[in-house]
C-alpha positions as CSV (number, residue, x, y, z in Angstrom):
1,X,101.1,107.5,151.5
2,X,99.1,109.4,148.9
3,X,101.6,109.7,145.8
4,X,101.4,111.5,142.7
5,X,102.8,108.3,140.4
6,X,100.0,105.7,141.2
7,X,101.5,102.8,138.9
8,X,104.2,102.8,136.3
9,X,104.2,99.7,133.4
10,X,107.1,99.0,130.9
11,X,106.3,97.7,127.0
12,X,108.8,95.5,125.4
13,X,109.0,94.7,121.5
14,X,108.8,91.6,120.7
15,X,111.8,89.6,119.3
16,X,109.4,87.6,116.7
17,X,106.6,90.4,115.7
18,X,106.2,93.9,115.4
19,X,104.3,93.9,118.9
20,X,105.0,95.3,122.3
21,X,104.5,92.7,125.1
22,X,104.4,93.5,128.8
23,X,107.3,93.6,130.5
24,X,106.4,94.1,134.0
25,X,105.1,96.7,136.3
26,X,104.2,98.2,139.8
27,X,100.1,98.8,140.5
28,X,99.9,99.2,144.3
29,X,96.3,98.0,145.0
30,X,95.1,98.3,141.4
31,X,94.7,94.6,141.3
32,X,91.9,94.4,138.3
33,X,94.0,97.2,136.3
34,X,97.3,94.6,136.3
35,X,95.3,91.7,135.7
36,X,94.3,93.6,132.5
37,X,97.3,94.8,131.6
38,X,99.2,91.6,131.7
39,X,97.3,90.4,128.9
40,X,97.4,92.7,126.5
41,X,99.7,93.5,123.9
42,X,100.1,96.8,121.1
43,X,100.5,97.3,117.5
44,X,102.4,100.5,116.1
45,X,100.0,103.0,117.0
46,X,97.8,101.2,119.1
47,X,97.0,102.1,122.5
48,X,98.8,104.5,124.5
49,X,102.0,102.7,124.5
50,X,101.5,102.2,120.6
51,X,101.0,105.4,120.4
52,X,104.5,106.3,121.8
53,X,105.9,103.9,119.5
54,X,104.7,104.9,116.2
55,X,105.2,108.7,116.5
56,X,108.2,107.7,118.1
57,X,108.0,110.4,121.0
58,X,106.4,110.9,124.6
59,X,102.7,110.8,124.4
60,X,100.6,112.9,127.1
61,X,97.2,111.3,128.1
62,X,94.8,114.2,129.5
63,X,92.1,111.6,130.8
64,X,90.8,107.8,130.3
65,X,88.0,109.1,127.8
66,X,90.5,109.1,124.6
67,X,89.6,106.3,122.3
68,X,93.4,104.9,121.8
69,X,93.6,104.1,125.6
70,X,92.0,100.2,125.8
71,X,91.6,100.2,129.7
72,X,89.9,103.5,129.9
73,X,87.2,102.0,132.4
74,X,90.0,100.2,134.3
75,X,91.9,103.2,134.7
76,X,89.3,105.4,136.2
77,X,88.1,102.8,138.4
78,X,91.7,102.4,139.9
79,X,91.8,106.5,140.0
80,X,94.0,107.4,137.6
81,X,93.8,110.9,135.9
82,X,96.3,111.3,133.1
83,X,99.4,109.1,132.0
84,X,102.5,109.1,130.2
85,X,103.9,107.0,127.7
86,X,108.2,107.6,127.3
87,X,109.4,105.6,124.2
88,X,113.3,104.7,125.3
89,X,115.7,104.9,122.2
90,X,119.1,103.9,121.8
91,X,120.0,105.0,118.2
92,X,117.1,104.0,116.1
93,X,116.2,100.9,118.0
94,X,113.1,101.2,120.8
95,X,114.2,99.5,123.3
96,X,111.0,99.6,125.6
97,X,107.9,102.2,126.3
98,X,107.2,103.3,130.0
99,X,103.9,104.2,130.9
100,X,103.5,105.9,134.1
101,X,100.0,106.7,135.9
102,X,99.3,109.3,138.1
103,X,96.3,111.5,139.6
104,X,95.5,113.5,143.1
105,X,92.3,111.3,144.3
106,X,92.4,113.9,147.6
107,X,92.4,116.7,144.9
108,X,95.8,118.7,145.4
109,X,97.4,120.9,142.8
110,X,99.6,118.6,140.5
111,X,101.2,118.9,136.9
112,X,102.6,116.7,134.6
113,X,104.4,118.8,131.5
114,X,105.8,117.3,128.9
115,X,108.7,120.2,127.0
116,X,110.1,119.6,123.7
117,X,112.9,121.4,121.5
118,X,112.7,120.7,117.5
119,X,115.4,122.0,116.4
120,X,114.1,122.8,112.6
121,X,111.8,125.6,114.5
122,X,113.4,127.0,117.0
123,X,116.5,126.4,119.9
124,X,114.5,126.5,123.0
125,X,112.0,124.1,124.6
126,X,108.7,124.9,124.7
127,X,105.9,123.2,125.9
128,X,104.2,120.2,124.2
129,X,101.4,119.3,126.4
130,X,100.2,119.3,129.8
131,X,97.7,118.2,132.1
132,X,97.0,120.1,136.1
133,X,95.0,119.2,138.9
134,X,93.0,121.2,140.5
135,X,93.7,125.0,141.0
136,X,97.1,124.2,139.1
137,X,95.5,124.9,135.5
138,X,97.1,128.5,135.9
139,X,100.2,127.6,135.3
140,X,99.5,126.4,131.6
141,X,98.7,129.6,129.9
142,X,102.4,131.0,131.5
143,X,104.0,127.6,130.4
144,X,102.6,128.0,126.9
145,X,103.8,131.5,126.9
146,X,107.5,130.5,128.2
147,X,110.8,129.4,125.7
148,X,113.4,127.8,127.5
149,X,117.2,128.1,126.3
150,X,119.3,125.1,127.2
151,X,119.8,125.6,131.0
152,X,116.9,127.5,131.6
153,X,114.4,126.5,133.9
154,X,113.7,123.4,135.3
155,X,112.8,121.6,132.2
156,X,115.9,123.9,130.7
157,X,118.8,122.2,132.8
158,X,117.6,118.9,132.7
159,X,117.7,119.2,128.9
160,X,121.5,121.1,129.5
161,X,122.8,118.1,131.6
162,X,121.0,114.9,130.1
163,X,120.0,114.4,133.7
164,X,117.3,114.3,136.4
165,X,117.1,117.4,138.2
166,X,114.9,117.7,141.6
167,X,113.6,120.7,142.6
168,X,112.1,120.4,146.8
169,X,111.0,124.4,147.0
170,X,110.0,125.9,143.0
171,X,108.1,129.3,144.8
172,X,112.2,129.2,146.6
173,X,114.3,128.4,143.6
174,X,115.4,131.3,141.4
175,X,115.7,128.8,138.7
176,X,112.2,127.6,138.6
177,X,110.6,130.5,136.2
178,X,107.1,130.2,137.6
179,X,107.7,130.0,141.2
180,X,105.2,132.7,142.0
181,X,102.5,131.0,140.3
182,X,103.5,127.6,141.7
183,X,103.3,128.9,145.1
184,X,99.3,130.3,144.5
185,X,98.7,126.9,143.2
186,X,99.7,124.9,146.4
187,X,103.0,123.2,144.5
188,X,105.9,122.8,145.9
189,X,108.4,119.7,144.6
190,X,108.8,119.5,140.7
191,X,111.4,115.8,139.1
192,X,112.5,117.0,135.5
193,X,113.5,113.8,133.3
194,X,114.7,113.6,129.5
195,X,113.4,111.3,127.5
196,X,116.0,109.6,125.1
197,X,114.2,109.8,121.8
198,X,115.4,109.2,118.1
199,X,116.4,112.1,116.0
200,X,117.4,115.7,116.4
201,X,114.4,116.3,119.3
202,X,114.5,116.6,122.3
203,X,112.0,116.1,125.3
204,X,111.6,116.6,129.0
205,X,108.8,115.2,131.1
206,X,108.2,117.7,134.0
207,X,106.4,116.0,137.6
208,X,104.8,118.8,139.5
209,X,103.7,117.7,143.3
210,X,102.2,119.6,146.5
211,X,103.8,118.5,150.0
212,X,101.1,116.6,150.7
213,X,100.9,114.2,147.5
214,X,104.8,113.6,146.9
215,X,105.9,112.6,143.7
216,X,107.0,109.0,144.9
217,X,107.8,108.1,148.6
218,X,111.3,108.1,147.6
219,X,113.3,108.7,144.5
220,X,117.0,107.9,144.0
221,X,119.3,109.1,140.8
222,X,122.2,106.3,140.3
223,X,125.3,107.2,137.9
224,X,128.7,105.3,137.2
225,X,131.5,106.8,138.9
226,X,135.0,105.0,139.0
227,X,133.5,102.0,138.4
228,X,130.8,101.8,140.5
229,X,126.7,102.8,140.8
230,X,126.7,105.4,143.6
231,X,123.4,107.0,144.4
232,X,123.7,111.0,143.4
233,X,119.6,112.0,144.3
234,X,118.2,111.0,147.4
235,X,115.0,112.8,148.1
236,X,111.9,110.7,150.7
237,X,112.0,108.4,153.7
238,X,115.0,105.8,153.4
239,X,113.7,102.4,151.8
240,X,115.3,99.2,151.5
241,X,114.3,96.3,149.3
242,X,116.7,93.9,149.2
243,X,116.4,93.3,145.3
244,X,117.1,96.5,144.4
245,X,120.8,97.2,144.0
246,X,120.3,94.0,141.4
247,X,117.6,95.7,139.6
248,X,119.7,98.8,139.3
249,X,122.3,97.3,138.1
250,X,120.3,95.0,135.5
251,X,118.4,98.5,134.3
252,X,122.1,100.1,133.7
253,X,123.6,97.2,131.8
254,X,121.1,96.8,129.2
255,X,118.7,99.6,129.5
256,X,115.1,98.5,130.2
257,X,113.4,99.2,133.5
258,X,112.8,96.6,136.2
259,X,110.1,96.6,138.8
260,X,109.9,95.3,143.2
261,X,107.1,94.5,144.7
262,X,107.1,95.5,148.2
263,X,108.9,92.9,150.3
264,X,108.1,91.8,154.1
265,X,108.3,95.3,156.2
266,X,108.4,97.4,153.3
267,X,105.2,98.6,151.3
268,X,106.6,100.3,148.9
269,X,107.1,99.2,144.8
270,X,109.9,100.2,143.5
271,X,110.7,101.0,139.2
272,X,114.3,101.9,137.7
273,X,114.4,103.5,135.1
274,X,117.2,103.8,132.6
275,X,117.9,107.1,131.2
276,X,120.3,107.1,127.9
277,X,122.6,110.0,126.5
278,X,124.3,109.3,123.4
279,X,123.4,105.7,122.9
280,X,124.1,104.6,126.5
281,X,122.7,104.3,129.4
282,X,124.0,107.6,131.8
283,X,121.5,107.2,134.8
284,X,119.2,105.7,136.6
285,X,116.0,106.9,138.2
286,X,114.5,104.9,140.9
287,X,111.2,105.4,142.3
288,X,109.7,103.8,145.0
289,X,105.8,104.2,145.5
């Protein structure tokens, strides 16, 4: 299946040095991107995962051309179009950098917005940077053009509840703001995550999808109620990997994302990612692609 997420890599700082180390990740068929990857390591403010780290905030990546990305030939070999690097905070310590990798190699509408709120300049989110696929790039001059109150809009409510929010129809929900113009782009699903950051700002990564390029095959939202991980979101085809509730569970208890291959009958990878609200872990996002 053709997915929007292509891979998805997690940085880790190291115990010893101010250095982020590899910490895993899922690359499909993107062998010669992995091998890469596994070896590499970032300074503050190097690279795209340095990058995160030293402004100490998501960092949008428009295409493989900018000179802080080191696999920039790697990457557009393996068909990636733009990336994401989400610095994960509790309090003031990073406690790892995701990096996820996506593009449309069939050439469907897509978006990946990244909203932010400073508080210092105004109460509403507004949008921080953004890259479309094709016949999608209309929807970033309304975007630009749009403040978001807490609980408005997609973006909006994920902000409001600290939580993923899944939209499956934007042109048929009332509470997606450009559902007109989301519909004349060919865009149907849209995954709103925040993005636990240090200090007073706040962020929201937006996923914009057509039916025919999904997100991720399957995507799951676990929270803790009485006592237990119970699965809230379930949007895609049922998949089972057998390592996953322990990977769950290893993501919620000390909040740094774990990785499946694809296992015998299944093959789809699978990330979980910890979200964190108030210093602790509140969710976790599983996507299988």
């Amino acid at each position: 299946m053709n997915t929007f997420i292509k891979a998805a890599e997690c940085w880790i700082p190291s115990p010893d040095q101010p250095l982020l180390e590899f910490g895993g990740g899922i690359f499909g068929l993107h062998r010669n991107f992995e091998s890469i990857s596994q070896r590499l390591c970032f300074g503050m403010g190097e690279g795209l995962p340095g990058q995160a780290w030293e402004q100490r905030r998501p960092i949008l990546l428009k295409d493989f051309d900018d000179q802080h990305f080191r696999r920039g030939a790697a990457a557009k070999s393996a068909g990636f179009q733009c990336a994401v690097a989400l610095p994960c905070y509790q309090g003031d310590r990073l406690k790892s950098v995701l990096v996820l990798y996506c593009g449309d190699t069939s050439g469907l509408p897509s978006g990946l917005e990244l909203w932010g709120n400073d508080p210092r300049i105004t109460s509403d989110l507004t949008l921080r940077d953004a890259s479309y696929g094709r016949d999608a790039q209309n929807l970033e001059p309304e975007a630009k053009d749009t403040y978001l109150p807490r609980g408005t809009g997609l973006p909006g409510i994920a902000w409001q509840r600290d939580a993923v929010v899944y939209m499956a129809d934007l042109a048929a929900s009332p509470r997606f703001l450009r559902g007109e113009s989301a519909a004349q782009a060919g865009l149907q699903t849209g995954l709103a995550i925040p993005v636990a950051t240090e200090g007073a700002q706040a962020f929201v990564l937006t996923i914009l999808s057509a039916k025919q390029t999904p997100i991720a095959r399957r995507m799951e939202g676990w929270v803790l109620k009485d006592g237990k991980l119970q699965c809230e979101l379930a949007q895609g085809e049922p998949l089972f990997l057998a390592s996953a509730a322990t990977l769950i569970q290893q993501a919620w208890d000390d909040g740094v994302p774990r990785f499946a291959h694809g296992e015998e009958g299944v093959s789809a990878s699978m990330v979980a990612i910890p979200l964190l609200a108030d210093g602790a872990v509140s969710e976790v996002l599983v996507l299988y692609c």
